[in-house]
N, C-alpha and C positions, 0 to 999 in steps of 0.2 A: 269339484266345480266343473260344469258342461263348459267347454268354448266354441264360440261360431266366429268364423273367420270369413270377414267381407271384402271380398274384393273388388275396387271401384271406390273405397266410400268417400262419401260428401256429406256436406251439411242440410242435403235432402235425405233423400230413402235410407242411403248407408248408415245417418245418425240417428232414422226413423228404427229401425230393424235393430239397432244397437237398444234402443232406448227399451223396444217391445222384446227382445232377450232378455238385456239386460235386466228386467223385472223378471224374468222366470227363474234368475239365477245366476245364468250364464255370465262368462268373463269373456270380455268382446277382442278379438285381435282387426285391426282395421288396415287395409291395404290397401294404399294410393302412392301413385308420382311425387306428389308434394311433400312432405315432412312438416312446412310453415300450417300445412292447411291440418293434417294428422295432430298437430300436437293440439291446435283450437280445439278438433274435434274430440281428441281424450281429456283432454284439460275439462271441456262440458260434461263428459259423462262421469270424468272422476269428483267432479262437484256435486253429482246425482247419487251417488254412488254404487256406481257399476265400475266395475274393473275394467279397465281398458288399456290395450297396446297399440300403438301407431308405426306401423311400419311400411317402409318405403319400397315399392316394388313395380315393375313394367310388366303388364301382362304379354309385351311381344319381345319379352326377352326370356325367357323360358330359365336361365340362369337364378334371375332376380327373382322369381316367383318361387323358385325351389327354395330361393334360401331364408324369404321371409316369413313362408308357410313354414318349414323348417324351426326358423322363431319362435312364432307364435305358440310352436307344439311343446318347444322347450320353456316360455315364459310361462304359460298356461296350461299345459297340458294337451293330449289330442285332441286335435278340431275334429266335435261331433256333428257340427251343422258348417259347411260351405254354402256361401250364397256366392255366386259368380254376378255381376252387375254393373260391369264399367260402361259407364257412353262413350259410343263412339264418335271417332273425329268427324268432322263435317265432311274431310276430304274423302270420307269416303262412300259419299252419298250422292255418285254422280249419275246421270242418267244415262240410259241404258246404249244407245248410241254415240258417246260420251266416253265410254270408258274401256280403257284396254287392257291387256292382259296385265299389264304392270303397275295397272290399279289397283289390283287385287287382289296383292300379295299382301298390305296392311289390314284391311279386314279378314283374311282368312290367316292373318296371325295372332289377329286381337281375338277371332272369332270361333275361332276351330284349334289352332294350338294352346292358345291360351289357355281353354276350359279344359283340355286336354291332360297338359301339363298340373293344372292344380288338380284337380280331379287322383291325377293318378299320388300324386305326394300325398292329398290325406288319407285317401280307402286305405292304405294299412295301418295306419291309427284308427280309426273308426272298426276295424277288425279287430282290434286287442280291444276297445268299445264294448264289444258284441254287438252293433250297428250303430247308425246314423242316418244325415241326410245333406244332400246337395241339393239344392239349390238354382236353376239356370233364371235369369230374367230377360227377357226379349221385348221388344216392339214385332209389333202386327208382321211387318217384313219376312219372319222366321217364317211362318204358316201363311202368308200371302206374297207372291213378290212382288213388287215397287218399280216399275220402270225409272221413277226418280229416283232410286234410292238403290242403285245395284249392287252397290259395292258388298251392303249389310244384307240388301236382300237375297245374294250368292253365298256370303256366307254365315248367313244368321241357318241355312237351310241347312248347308253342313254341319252345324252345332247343334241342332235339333234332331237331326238322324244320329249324330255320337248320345246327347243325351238321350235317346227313346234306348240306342240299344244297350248304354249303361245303366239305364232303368232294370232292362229284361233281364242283364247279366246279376243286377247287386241284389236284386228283390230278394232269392234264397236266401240270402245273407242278413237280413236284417238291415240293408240299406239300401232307402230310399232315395230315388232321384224322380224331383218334380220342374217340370219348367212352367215360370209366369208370361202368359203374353200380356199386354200391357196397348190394348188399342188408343188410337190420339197421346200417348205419352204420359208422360206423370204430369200432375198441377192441372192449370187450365181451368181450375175455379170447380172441377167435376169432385164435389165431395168422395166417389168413390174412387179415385185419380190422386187422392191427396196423399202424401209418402205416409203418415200415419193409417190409412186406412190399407195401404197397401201391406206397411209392416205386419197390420194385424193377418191379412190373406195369407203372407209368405210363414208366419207364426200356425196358423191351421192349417199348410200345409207341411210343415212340419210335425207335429202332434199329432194332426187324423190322419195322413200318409193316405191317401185318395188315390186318385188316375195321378199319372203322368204329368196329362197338361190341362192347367187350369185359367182360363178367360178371366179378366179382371173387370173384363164388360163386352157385347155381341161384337165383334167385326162388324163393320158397316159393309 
C-alpha cells in the first residue's frame, strides 16, 4: 500500500487530498497541532474506508516533525507522496513597514525549515521506493510579494527557491517535486478554488509529474 503524508491537515484540502488518495489506494498519515481535530479527521475517513493515521506534529519544531514522519513510515510504511500545506498564522502577515527582523523568524520556521526538515526525513524512503513525490502548496505571495503580507511573502520565496532546486536535484532520481500556487485562497465560492477540485490538481500533479510549478488560476 502507497502512503502520502500531509502535513497541515484540516477538515478542508487536508481531508480533500486524503479523500482523492485515498481512492487510488493509498493509506493517508495526517499531520496537525491538534490530536481532538486529527482523530475527527481519521474517524471520517476510516468510515470511508481509507486507512488513516493522525499524528500530532509542529512544523516549527523540527523535532516533532521528525518523529511523526518517522510514524507514519513505521505505521504505514514509506511516504511516497508528501504534500507540505499548513496555513499560516495571521501574525505573520504584517505589512511591510510594520514588520521587523524578529517578525520573521516564525514564518521562515514555518516556511523554509519546516519543508525542509520533512522533505529531508522522507527522500530516503522514497529512495528504497525507487521514487516519489513532494508536494509544496502556496498562496500567490511565493511567486509575487505582498507588502500586506511580509512575513509569508519573505518566506513563502525562500521555500520556492529550496523547492525549485529540490526539484532540479531529485528529478534523476525518480522524485518528483511540484509546488501549487493557489491565487485568492482556497473556497470563496470559485468552483476551481474548492478543496475537492484542488485535491484532484494536487492528484495530476502527482501522476503526470509536469513542470515544477503549477497555477491553480492566472495571478491577477
Amino acid at each position: 500500500m502507497s502512503t502520502i503524508a500531509i502535513i497541515g491537515a484540516g477538515k478542508g484540502l487536508g481531508l480533500a487530498v486524503a479523500r482523492r488518495f485515498g481512492r487510488e489506494g493509498f493509506a493517508v498519515a495526517l499531520l496537525a497541532r491538534s490530536q481532538d481535530n486529527l482523530d475527527t479527521l481519521t474517524d471520517t475517513l476510516w468510515t470511508e474506508g481509507i486507512h488513516a493515521v493522525g499524528l500530532t506534529a509542529d512544523v516549527r519544531d523540527p523535532g516533532s516533525l521528525q518523529v511523526a514522519l518517522d510514524r507514519a513510515a513505521s505505521a504505514l510504511g514509506p511516504v511516497e507522496v508528501l504534500q507540505y500545506s499548513p496555513v499560516p498564522a495571521p501574525e505573520f502577515m504584517l505589512p511591510v513597514l510594520d514588520t521587523a527582523a524578529s517578525d520573521l523568524v516564525g514564518p521562515v520556521e514555518f516556511s523554509i525549515y519546516g519543508p525542509v526538515t520533512a522533505a529531508r526525513q522522507v527522500i530516503p524512503g522514497m529512495r528504497t521506493l525507487g521514487g516519489g513525490t513532494v508536494l509544496f502548496v502556496n498562496g500567490a505571495s511565493a511567486v509575487r510579494p505582498n507588502g500586506a503580507v511580509t512575513g509569508t511573502s519573505i518566506a513563502f520565496a525562500g521555500g520556492s527557491a529550496y523547492a525549485q532546486l529540490l526539484h532540479d536535484a531529485l528529478a534523476p532520481e525518480g522524485i518528483h517535486v511540484g509546488q501549487l500556487i493557489i491565487p485568492r485562497g482556497i473556497g470563496g465560492g470559485d468552483p476551481t478554488h474548492h478543496p475537492d477540485a484542488i485535491a484532484e490538481t494536487l492528484w495530476r500533479m502527482h501522476s503526470e509529474r509536469g513542470d515544477f510549478r503549477t497555477f491553480l488560476a492566472p495571478l491577477e
